[in-house]
Structure formats: structure tokens, C-alpha cells
Kinemage of the C-alpha trace (Angstrom):
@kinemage 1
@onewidth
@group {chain A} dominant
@subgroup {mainchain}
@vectorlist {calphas} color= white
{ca unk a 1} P 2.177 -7.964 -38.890
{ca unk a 2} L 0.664 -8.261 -35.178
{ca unk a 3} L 2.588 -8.395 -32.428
{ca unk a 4} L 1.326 -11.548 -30.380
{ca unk a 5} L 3.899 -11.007 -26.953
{ca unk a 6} L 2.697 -10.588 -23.777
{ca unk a 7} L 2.904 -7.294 -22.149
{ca unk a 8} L 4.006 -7.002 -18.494
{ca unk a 9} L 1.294 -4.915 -16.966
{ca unk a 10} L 3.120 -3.223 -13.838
{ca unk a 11} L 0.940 -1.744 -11.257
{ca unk a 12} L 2.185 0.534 -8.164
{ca unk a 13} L 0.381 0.431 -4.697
{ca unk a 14} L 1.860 3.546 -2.776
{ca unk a 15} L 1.387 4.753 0.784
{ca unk a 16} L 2.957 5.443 3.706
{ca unk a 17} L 2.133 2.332 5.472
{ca unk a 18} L 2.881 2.937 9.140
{ca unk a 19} L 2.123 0.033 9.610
{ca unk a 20} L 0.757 -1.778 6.888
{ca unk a 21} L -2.770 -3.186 8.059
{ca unk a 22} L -4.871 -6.292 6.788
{ca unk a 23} L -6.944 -3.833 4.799
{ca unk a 24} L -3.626 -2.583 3.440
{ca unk a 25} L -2.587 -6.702 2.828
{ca unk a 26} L -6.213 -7.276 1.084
{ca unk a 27} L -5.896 -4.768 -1.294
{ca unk a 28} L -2.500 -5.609 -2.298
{ca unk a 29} L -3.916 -9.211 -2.833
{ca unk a 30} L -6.695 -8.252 -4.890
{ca unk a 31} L -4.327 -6.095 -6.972
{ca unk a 32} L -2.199 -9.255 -7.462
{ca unk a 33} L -4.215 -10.995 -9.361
{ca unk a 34} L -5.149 -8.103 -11.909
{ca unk a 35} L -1.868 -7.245 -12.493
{ca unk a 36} L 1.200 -8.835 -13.937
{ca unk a 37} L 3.710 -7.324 -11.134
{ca unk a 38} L 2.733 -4.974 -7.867
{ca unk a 39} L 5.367 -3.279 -6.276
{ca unk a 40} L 4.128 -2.224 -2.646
{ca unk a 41} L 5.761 1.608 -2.678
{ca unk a 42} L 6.391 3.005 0.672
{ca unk a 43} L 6.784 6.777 0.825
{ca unk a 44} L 9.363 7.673 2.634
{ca unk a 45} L 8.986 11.278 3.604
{ca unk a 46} L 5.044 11.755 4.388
{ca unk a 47} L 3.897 14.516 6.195
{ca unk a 48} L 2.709 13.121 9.296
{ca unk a 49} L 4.459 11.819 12.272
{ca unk a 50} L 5.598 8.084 11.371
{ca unk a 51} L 6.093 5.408 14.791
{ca unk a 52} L 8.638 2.974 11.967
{ca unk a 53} L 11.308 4.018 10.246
{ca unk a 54} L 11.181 3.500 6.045
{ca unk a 55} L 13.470 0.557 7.038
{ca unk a 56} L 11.079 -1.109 9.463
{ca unk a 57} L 8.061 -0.462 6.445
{ca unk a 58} L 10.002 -1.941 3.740
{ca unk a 59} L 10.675 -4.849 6.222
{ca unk a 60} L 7.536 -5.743 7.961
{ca unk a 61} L 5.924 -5.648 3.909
{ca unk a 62} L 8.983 -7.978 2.760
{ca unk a 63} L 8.124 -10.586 5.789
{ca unk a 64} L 4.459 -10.259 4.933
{ca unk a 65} L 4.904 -10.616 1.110
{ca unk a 66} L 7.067 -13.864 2.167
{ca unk a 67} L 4.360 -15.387 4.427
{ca unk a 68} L 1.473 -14.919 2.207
{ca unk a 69} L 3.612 -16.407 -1.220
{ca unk a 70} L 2.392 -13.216 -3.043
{ca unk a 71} L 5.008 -13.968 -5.958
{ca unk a 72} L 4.486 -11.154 -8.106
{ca unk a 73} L 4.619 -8.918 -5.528
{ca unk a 74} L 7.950 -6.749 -4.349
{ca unk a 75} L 7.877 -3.812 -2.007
{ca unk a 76} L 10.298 -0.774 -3.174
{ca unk a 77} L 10.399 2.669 -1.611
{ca unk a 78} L 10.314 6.238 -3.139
{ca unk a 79} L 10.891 10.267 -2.475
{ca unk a 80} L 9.661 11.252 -5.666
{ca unk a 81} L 6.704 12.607 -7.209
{ca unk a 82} L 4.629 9.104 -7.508
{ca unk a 83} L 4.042 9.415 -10.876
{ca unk a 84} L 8.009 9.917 -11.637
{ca unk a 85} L 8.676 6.630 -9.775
{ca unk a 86} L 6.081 5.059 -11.276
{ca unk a 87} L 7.774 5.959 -15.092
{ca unk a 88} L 11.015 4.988 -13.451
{ca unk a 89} L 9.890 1.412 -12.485
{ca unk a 90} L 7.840 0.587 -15.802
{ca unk a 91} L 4.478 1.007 -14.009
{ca unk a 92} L 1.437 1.517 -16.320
{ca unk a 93} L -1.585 1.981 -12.937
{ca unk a 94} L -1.354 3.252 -9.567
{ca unk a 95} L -3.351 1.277 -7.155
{ca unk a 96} L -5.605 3.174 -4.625
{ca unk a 97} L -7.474 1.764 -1.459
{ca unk a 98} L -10.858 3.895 -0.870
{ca unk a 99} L -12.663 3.033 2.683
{ca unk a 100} L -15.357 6.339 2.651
{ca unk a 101} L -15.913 8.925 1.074
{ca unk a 102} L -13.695 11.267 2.639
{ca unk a 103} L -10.904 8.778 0.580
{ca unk a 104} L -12.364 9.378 -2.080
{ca unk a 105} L -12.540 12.330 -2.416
{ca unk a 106} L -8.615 12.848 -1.684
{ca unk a 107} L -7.680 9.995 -3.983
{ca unk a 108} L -10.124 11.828 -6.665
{ca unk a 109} L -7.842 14.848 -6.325
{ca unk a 110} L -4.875 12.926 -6.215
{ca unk a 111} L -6.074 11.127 -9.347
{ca unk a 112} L -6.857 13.739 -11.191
{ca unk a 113} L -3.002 15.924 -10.685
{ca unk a 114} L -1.508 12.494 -11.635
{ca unk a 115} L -3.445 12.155 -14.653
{ca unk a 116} L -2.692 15.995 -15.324
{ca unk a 117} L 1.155 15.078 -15.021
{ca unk a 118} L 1.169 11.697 -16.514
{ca unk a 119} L -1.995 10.937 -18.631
{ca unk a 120} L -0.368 7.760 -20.030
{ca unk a 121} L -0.569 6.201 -16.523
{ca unk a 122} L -3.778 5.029 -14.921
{ca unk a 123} L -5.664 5.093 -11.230
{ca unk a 124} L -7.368 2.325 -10.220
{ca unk a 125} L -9.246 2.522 -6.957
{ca unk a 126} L -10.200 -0.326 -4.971
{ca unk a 127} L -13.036 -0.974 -2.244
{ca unk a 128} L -12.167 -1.760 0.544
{ca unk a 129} L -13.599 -5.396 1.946
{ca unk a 130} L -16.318 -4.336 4.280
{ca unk a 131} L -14.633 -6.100 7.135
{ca unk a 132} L -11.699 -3.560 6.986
{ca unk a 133} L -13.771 -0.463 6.705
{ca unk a 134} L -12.773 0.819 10.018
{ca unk a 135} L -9.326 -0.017 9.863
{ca unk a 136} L -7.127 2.492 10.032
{ca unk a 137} L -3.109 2.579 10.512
{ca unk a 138} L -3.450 5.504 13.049
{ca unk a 139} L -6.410 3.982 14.707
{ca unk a 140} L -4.802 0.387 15.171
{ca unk a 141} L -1.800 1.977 16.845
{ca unk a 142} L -3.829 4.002 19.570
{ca unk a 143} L -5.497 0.718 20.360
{ca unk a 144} L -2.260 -1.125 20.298
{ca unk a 145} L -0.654 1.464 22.686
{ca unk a 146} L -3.658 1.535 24.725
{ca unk a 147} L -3.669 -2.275 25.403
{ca unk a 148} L -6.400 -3.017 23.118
{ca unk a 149} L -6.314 -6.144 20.562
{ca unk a 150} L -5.197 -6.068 17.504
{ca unk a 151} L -4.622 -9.002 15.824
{ca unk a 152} L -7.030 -9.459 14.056
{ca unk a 153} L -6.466 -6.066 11.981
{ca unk a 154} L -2.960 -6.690 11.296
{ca unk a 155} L -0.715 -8.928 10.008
{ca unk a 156} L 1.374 -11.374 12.629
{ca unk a 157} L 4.589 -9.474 11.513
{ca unk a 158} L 2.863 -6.497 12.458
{ca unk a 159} L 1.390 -6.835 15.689
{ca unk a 160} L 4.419 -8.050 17.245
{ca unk a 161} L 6.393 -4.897 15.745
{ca unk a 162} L 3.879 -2.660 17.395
{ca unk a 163} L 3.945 -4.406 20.800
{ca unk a 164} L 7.896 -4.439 20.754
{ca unk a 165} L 7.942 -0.415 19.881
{ca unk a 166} L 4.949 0.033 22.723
{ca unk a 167} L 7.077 -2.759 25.429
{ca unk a 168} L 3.762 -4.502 25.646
């Protein structure tokens, strides 16, 4: 007897996201339409200095979600092992963003001690569009601090976040 119901396929996008950037947005887009459900994951503890709060990540992804009518998307966070919270939320695939080939090589590491610790779930890396392949989060707040424009590498949401914490 076959079993004919759907199955939810549940993928995870992590990162710290500080701040989330169009190339961030495009990838999460892309991953939208191959999966069921994406759940944006904001880390909460990363290693390196953060400018917004968990809070203020969690937010400015919730207000972007809204204004782009990505329905199948939500935005969670997590201080777990990722592969933990991805078994805790269902999640089959963790999504990955690679720009060069210095990402790459990280997120093939990375890949690899997930699939060491949980073989049953998947990485699936995504190009970035070529029109993001400078972007960076830490790059795009020097600018911002700096005066420079940025709106074109960020989200609305995002860009007015960054002046307010720079009182530009």
C-alpha cells in the first residue's frame, strides 16, 4: 500500500544576520520556492562583535518577510548546535549562501561536521546572484557609518535601522 501524502519539506537558512542584506533576502527567496517552509534562523550568540541585538535581527527579518509576502517563510532564533535546532523544528536541509571561495570552503567544513553529526539532514548551498557578490553585512555597515549609500544593498527596513543606530 503506497503512501500518496505530501511531505512538508522544511528547510533552515541560519546566520547571524547583522543585518540581513539583499544578498541575504535573495537567497532566502530562492530557497522559498524549493522548499515547502524556510525558517530564517538567527544565531544568537556568534562570535563576532554584533551592532543589533537578536531582538532587532528577528525584527528587521519579520518586517522584511511581511513586505516581500514570502508566505512560507518565518524567522526563529537559536543557541544550539544548528543541527539540534534543525531536528527540533522538523527541518530536513540547511540552506547555505556561498559568494567566493573562501565561503566555500568554510561552509564545506561546516557541511561536512553537520553531516558527521546528523547524516539524515542535508546542505544545500546556494550561489549567490552575481549582483550581490560583494555584499557583505560587515562591509555595508562601514559604508553606512562612513556616509556612504546603501540602499541599494539592503532592504528599506534595513537601511533605516542602520542610519538610526549611526544618527545619520
Amino acid at each position: 500500500m503506497s503512501d500518496n501524502r505530501k511531505h512538508s519539506r522544511l528547510a533552515v537558512y541560519p546566520g547571524s544576520f547583522d543585518p540581513l542584506t539583499n544578498g541575504h533576502l535573495d537567497i532566502a527567496r530562492r530557497a522559498a520556492r524549493l522548499f515547502d517552509t524556510l525558517i530564517v534562523a538567527v544565531y544568537v550568540l556568534p562570535t563576532k562583535n554584533v551592532l543589533f541585538s537578536a531582538d532587532e535581527r528577528v525584527a528587521l527579518w519579520q518586517e522584511v518577510i511581511v513586505s516581500e509576502e514570502l508566505g512560507n517563510v518565518r524567522v526563529d532564533r537559536f543557541t544550539t548546535l544548528l543541527v539540534e535546532y534543525v531536528r527540533c523544528v522538523g527541518g530536513q536541509v540547511i540552506i547555505k549562501g556561498l559568494r567566493s571561495p573562501n565561503d566555500f570552503e568554510a561552509e564545506f567544513q561546516q557541511g561536512l561536521m553537520n553531516s558527521k553529526l546528523a547524516p539524515e539532514i542535508e546542505t544545500v548551498c546556494l550561489l549567490t546572484n552575481l549582483k550581490h557578490l560583494f555584499v557583505s553585512s560587515s562591509l555595508l555597515k562601514e559604508v553606512c557609518r562612513l556616509g556612504g549609500d546603501v540602499t541599494d544593498m539592503l532592504p528599506a527596513p534595513v537601511v533605516r535601522a542602520l542610519r538610526s543606530k549611526y544618527s545619520l
